[in-house]
C-alpha positions, 0 to 999 in steps of 0.5 A: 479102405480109406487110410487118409485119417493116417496122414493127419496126426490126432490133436492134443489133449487138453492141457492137464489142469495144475492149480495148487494153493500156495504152502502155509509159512512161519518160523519159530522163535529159534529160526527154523523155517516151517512150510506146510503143504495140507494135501489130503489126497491121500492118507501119506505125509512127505517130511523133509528138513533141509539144510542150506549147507552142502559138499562145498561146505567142507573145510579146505582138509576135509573134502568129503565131511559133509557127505560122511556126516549126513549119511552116519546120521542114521546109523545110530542116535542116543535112543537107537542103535542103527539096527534098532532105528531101521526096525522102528522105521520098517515097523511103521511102513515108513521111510527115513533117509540123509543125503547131501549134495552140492549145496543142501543137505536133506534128511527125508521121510514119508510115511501114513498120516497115522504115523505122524508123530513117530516120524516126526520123533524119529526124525528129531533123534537123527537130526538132533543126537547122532552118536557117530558110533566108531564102528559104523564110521570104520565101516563107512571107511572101508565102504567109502575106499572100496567104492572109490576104486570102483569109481576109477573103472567107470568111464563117466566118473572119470570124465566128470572129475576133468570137466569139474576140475576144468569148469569150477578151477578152485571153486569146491564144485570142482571136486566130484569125489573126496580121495581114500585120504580124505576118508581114512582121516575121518574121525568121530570127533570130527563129524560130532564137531562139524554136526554142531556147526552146520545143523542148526535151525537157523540154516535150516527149513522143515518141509512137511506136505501131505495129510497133516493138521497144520495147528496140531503139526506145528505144535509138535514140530515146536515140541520136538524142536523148539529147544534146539539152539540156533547158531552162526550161519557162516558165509561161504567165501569161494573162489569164482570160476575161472573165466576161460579164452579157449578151447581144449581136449583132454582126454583120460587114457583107457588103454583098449576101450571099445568106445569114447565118453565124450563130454563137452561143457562149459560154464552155465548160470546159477539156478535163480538165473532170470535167463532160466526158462528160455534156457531149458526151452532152448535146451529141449530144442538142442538136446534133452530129449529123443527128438532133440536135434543132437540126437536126431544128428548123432543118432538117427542120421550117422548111427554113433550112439545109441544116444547124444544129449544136452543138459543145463547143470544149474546149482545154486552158485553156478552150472554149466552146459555140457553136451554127452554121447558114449559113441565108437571109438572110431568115429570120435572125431566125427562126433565131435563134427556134428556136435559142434555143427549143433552147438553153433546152429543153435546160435546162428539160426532161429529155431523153427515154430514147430520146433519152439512149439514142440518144445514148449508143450513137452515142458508145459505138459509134463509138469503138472504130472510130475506133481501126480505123486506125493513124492513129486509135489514134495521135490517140486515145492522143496526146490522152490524154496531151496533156491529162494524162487518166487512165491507163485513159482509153481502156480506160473511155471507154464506160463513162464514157459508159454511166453519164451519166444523164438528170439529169446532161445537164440538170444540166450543160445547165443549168450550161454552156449559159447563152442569156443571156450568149450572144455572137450573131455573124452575117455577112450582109448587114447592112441587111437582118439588123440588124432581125432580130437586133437584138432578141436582144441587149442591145448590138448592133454592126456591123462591116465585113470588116476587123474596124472597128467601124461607126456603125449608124444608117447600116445602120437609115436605110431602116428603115420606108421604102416598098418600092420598085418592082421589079415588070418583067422584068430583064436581068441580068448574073452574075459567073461566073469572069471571065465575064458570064452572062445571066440573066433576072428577071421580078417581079410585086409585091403590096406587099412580096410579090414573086412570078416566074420566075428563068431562068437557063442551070441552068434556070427557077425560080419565085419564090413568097415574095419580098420588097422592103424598102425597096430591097433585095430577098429571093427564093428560086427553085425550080428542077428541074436534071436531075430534081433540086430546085435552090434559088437564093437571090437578093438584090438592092438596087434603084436606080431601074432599075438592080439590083446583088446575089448569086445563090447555089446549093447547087451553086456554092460561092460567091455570084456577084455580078450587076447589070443594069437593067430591061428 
C-alpha cells in the first residue's frame, strides 16, 4: 500500500466568504444613537443599548456602584417586580440581561422577531424605571460579600488584584473588585442618583441586529425613548498609568500549594491603537494558541503545564501584555526561563514565513465564523462601535490582517513587549517559590491573600538549611468534601532527592523526581487511572514525624489538604 499522500498535507479550503453591507445610522432628537443591522436569516432579533460609562466611572468612595446598579436593573421596575419581569421574559422565549465592565455598560436582549415590540418595551421598563427595591439591594449585599470571600480562595483573582495594582497605579483599571466596605455601604438612594447620572441618551447607542423593519423599529424605539431627557455627559479625568523602569517579582503567599499561577505583564496600548492588527498577529505567533511558541516551549518541550499563553488586554484607555501558565510549584523558576527566553526572541528574531502565514490564516479564517450566529454578528458589529472603529471596520478586517508583514511583527515586538520593566506576579507557595523567582526581579515582594505586604526574611530563614529526614512510609489523612481519606506515602531519600510510591483510592503512582528542601517537600507521582496517565503533584512540609500539605490532580479542580504522621 502506497502511504505517500500521508507526507503531504491536504490544501486549505477555500476562504469562507464574509461580505456583509454596512448597519443604517441615526440619531434621535434626545441623542440617542440607532444603528440597525437588517439581517433576515433567520426569524431572531438581537438588542443591545450600550452605554459609554463603565467600572472606571464610579465615584472615588464608591468602588463597585456601576456594577451594583446595572445588575439591580433587572430585579424589579415600576411595571414589574423582579419575579414578575423573569416570567414575562421567560414567557416570550426571550432573553434580558445588564452587565458592566470596564468601560461600558450593556443591557442586552434576544428574542423571535415576533416579539419585537414586547422586548423593545421590557426593555425601556429596565433601563428607564428601575426601582432598586430594598430587599433585592440587601440580598445583592450579602451575595456580593460572600462571593468576595470566595474570590480570596482563588489563585487567579488573587494574581489579578497585583498586576491591576502594579500596571494601572492609580488609574480605576487597577481596582479588579470592590471591597465588602465598598458593598455594605450601597445604598438605594445612591444607585437612584448614580442611574440618573449615567443613563442617559446622550451617552448612549441602541444596537438592534436581526429580522427587523428599520421604519416600523425606528418608530418605536422613538416611542418608547423619545422622552427620555439627555444629560451632562462628564468627562473622565484619570490618572495616567505609572511609566515603569524595572523589573519586579511579587508573589501572593499560599501557604502548601501544589503549584504557581504565574502572570507576567505589562502596559499594553489602548484598543483603537493604529499598531492593533500586527499586535494580534504577533501575538498568535507568541502565545494565543495551542501551537503558539510559549506553548509549545512550556508545554510540549519541558512538560510544566498543561497550558503557557499570551494574551493582549486592549480597553479602551489602556491594556496591557501578559503571559500565564498554572505550572508545578518546583519548576517555577524554570518557567519563568523559558517565558523570558520567548518574550525576548520575539523581539531579536523575525518570525518565519510559515509561522506568519499560519498566524494570518488562523485569524483571517475564524473571523467570518464568529459572525455564523446572530449572537456573534451582533458582539462583532457592537465592538465596532464601542470603540469608535472605522465605518468598514468589518468589511476589511481580513485584509488588514493579510498585509502585516514579518517586519511589523518584530517592529511592534519590539516596541510592545518590553521584559525588562515587566511585572512578574506568582501565586504559590511562597518559601519554596521566592528562591526561584527572586532572581528575575529588581524589587521582590511577599504578599498574604488579603492583599498585605509581608516581611520577606520570614519566607528565606530556612534558605541553606539541611534537608530534613522524610525517608518512611506515611499515613496520611486528605480533605475531600467533609471527608477524610486515607492515603499512603512511602519515601526513600538520597540527600535531597526523594523517590517512592503514592497509593491512593484513584491508584498507586511512582515518585521518581521528588525533592525535600529544608522542611518542605516537592514530588510528582505518576499514576495509571483506567488506562490513562494520571499525574498528582504533592507538597508537603514536614515537622518531626508529623507531615501537613496539598495533593492535586488534573481530575480534581482543587488541592486537597492532608496531614498525617510517620508510620
Amino acid at each position: 500500500m502506497n502511504n505517500d499522500f500521508r507526507k503531504t498535507p491536504p490544501a486549505p479550503l477555500d476562504p469562507i466568504s464574509f461580505e456583509i453591507p454596512k448597519p443604517f445610522q441615526t440619531t434621535l432628537d434626545n441623542g440617542l444613537r440607532l444603528v440597525i443591522f437588517e439581517h433576515e436569516r433567520l426569524p431572531l432579533v438581537s438588542y443591545r443599548l450600550v452605554f459609554q460609562s463603565g467600572d472606571v466611572n464610579d465615584p472615588a468612595d464608591a468602588t463597585g456602584l456601576t456594577s451594583a446598579m446595572t445588575t439591580l436593573l433587572t430585579e424589579g421596575t415600576t411595571e414589574y417586580t423582579s419575579l414578575q419581569l423573569a416570567e414575562k421574559t421567560e414567557r416570550l422565549g426571550a432573553s434580558i440581561s445588564a452587565s458592566s465592565s470596564d468601560d461600558f455598560t450593556i443591557i442586552a436582549a434576544s428574542s423571535l422577531s415576533l416579539y419585537s415590540s414586547d422586548v423593545l418595551h421590557l426593555m425601556a421598563e429596565v433601563a428607564l424605571r428601575p426601582t432598586f427595591p430594598e430587599a433585592e439591594l440587601d440580598l445583592y449585599r450579602r451575595n456580593t460579600i460572600e462571593n468576595l470571600k470566595f474570590q480570596r480562595s482563588q489563585p487567579g483573582f488573587l494574581a489579578n488584584e497585583q498586576v491591576g495594582r502594579l500596571i494601572y497605579g492609580h488609574h480605576p483599571y487597577a481596582k479588579v473588585s470592590p471591597s465588602a466596605a465598598d458593598i455594605e455601604k450601597l445604598t438605594r438612594e445612591m444607585l437612584t442618583a448614580f442611574h440618573a447620572k449615567r443613563f442617559i441618551p446622550n451617552n448612549a447607542m441602541f444596537i438592534v441586529v436581526g429580522d427587523v423593519k428599520r421604519d416600523e423599529l425606528i418608530a418605536e424605539i422613538s416611542e418608547l425613548f423619545g422622552d427620555w431627557p439627555p444629560g451632562t455627559v462628564a468627562p473622565g479625568a484619570f490618572p495616567p498609568p505609572p511609566k515603569r523602569d524595572a523589573r519586579t517579582v511579587t508573589i501572593v503567599d499560599r501557604p502548601g500549594s501544589a503549584q504557581s499561577n504565574i502572570v507576567i505583564s505589562n502596559l499594553g496600548v489602548p484598543r483603537e491603537h493604529p499598531d492593533y492588527f500586527p499586535l494580534i498577529v504577533m501575538n498568535q505567533v507568541l502565545g494565543a494558541g495551542a501551537s503558539s511558541r510559549v506553548f509549545m516551549n512550556l508545554r510540549e518541550e519541558k512538560g510544566y503545564t498543561y497550558g503557557a499563553y499570551t494574551r493582549l488586554d486592549f480597553k479602551k484607555l489602556a491594556g496591557e501584555a501578559e503571559a500565564t501558565a498554572e505550572v508545578r510549584s518546583a519548576v517555577t523558576g524554570d518557567s519563568l526561563k523559558e517565558f523570558f527566553y520567548e518574550l525576548e526572541r520575539i523581539r531579536v528574531d523575525k518570525v518565519g514565513d510559515d509561522e506568519l502565514a499560519d498566524a494570518k490564516n488562523f485569524l483571517t479564517g475564524v473571523f467570518p465564523i464568529r459572525a455564523e450566529t446572530q449572537e456573534g454578528l451582533t458582539n462583532l458589529i457592537v465592538n465596532q462601535h464601542l470603540y469608535g472603529l472605522p465605518e468598514d471596520y468589518l468589511q476589511t478586517y481580513r485584509d488588514h490582517i493579510e498585509a502585516v508583514t514579518v517586519d511589523d511583527v518584530l517592529r511592534v515586538a519590539r516596541e510592545h513587549i518590553r521584559p525588562d520593566e515587566m511585572a512578574v506576579v506568582i501565586v504559590g507557595d511562597a518559601e519554596e517559590v521566592l528562591p526561584q523567582a527572586a532572581p528575575y526581579g529588581t524589587l521582590v515582594e511577599v504578599f498574604d491573600t488579603d492583599g498585605n505586604l509581608q516581611n520577606i526574611e520570614k519566607y528565606t530563614s530556612t534558605a541553606g538549611a539541611a534537608p530534613a529526614d522524610a525517608a518512611g512510609k506515611w499515613d496520611l489523612l486528605i480533605d475531600f468534601q467533609g471527608q477524610e481519606l486515607p492515603v499512603s506515602l512511602t519515601l526513600e531519600q538520597n540527600g535531597e532527592a526523594l523517590t517512592g510510591v503514592l497509593e491512593t483510592m484513584l491508584g498507586d503512582g511512582t515518585i521518581a523526581d521528588g525533592r525535600i528542601d529544608g522542611n518542605k517537600l516537592s514530588a510528582t507521582a505518576q499514576a495509571d487511572f483506567q488506562g490513562r496517565p494520571l499525574e498528582f503533584a504533592i507538597t508537603g512540609k514536614l515537622s518531626g514525624d508529623t507531615m501537613t500539605g496539598t495533593l492535586s490532580a488534573p481530575i480534581v479542580p482543587e488541592p486537597l489538604a492532608f496531614s498525617g504522621t510517620r508510620a
